[in-house]
N, C-alpha and C positions, 0 to 999 in steps of 0.2 A: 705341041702347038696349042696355044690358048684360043679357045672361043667365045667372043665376044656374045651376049645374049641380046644387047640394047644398043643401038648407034650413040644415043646420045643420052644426056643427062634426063632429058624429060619423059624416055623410056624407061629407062633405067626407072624413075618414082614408078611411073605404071606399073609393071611386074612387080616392083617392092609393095606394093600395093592389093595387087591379085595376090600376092603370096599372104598378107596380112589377110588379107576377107577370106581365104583360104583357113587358116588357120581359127580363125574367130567361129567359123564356120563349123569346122571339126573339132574343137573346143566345146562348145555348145552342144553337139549332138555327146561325149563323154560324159559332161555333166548334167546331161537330162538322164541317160543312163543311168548314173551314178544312184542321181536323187533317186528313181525310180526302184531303183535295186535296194533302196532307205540305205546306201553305202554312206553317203555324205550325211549333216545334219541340216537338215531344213535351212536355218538361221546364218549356213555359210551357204550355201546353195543358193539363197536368194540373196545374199550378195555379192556374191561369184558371176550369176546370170544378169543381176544389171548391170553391172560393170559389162560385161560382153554385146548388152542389148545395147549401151549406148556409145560404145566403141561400133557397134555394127551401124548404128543409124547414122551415125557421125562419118563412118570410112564411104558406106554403101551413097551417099549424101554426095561428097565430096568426087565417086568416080559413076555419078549418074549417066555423065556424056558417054564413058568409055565402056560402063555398064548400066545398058537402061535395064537390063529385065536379072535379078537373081539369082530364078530361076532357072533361066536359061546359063548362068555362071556354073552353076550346081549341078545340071545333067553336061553341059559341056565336059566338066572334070571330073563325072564319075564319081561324085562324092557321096550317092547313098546316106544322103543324112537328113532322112524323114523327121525327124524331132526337131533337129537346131532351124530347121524352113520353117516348122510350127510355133516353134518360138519364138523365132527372130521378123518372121513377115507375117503371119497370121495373127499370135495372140500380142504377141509387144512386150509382154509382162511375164516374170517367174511365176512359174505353178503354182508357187507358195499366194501370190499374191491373186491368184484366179483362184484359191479356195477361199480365201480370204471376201472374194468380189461375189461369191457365188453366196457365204451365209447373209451377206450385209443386203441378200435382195427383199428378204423379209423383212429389212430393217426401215424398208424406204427408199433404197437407191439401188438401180441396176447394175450389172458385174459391167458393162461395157462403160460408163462413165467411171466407176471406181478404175477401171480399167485407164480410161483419159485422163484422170489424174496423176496417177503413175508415171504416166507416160510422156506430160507433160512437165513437172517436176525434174524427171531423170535428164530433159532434152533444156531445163533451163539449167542445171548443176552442171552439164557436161558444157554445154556452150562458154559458161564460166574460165571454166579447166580450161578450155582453149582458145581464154583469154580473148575472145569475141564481148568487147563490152563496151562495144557505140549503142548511144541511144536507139538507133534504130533497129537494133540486133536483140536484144533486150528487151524492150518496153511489149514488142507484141505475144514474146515468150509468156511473161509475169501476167500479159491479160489475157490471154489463152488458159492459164493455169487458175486464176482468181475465176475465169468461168467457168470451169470445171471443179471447182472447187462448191460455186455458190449452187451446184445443181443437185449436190449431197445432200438428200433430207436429213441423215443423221449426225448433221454436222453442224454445232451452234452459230446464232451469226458472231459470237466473239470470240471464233476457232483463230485460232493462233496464226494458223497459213491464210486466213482471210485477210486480219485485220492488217499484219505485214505486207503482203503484195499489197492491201490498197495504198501502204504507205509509202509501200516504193513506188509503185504507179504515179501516182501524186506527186513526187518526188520529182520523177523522169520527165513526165510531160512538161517541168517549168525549165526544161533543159532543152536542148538544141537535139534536133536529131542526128547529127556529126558528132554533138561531143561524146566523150568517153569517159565514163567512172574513173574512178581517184585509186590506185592499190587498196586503197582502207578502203574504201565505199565496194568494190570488188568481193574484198574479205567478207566485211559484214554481208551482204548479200549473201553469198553462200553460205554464213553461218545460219539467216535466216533461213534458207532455202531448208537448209539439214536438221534443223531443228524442228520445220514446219512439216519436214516428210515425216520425220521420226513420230509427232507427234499426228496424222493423218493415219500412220500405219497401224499405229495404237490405239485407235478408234475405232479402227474395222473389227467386226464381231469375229472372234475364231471357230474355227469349224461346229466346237462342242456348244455354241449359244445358239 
């Protein structure tokens, strides 16, 4: 006899869902492990954990109604996973990148803004990916991230991720806030986006300065 788990179609995403932030969840708590055990290499570890931290923000985001608290998702199912809660709702960011936030304090800028930039970045690349690209969806992302950006002492004012978002900024605002970028205009965007983190990440002092 077959058991049905879900009445309907829109149950059905729900559980598919819980099962997904399940996993993301338990994902995360291995690969903190991993790192921590130095099994993995840094350099895939912290791009392993974003990809997971914006997968989590992205899924946790979209099932707010059906899950306000994640916490509570977490002791509900027993899932003892003290690390990936630390990483996923408390810091936001790879370890790799909270060392990184932590030498740049003596540089001039606090681990928690190094921290907002990150964080912000990862949540305009991922919004990208899932092709979210009305003006309105957009424009407050790129000014979110240009202010977090301009708060950087260690970071010139003709830092690469500056001078770009202002020019997509500028860009946006002579644009309707219903319309939606071009494929190409999409693209470019994110090539900016990756290029402007890559070079933000490059910036920051590593542990031994």
């Amino acid at each position: 006899m077959e058991v049905k788990l879900w009445n309907d179609k829109r149950e059905r995403e729900m559980y598919e869902n819980f099962a997904e932030l399940y996993a993301i969840i338990k994902a995360t708590e291995k690969l903190e492990k991993a790192y921590v055990r130095d099994i993995i290499p840094s350099s895939d570890y912290e791009t392993e954990c974003q990809k997971l931290i914006a997968h989590f923000k992205t899924l946790s985001s979209n099932l707010k109604d059906t899950v306000p608290s994640i916490e509570r998702f977490h002791d509900t199912y027993k899932m003892d996973c003290p690390a990936a809660m630390n990483r996923l709702i408390t810091s936001g960011v790879p370890a790799t990148v909270e060392h990184r936030a932590a030498a740049s304090v003596s540089g001039g800028s606090s681990a928690a803004i190094v921290a907002e930039c990150v964080a912000n970045f990862i949540t305009a690349m991922d919004t990208l990916k899932l092709n979210m690209v009305a003006v309105d969806q957009v424009f407050p992302l790129l000014s979110d991230l240009l202010g977090s950006l301009n708060k950087m002492s260690i970071l010139p004012p003709d830092f690469e991720g500056k001078t770009k978002m202002k020019e997509w900024i500028g860009r946006l605002a002579k644009m309707g806030a219903a319309d939606e970028l071009t494929e190409q205009q999409s693209r470019q965007l994110q090539f900016d986006l990756d290029s402007s983190y890559n070079s933000f990440m490059a910036a920051l002092p590593t542990d031994g300065t």
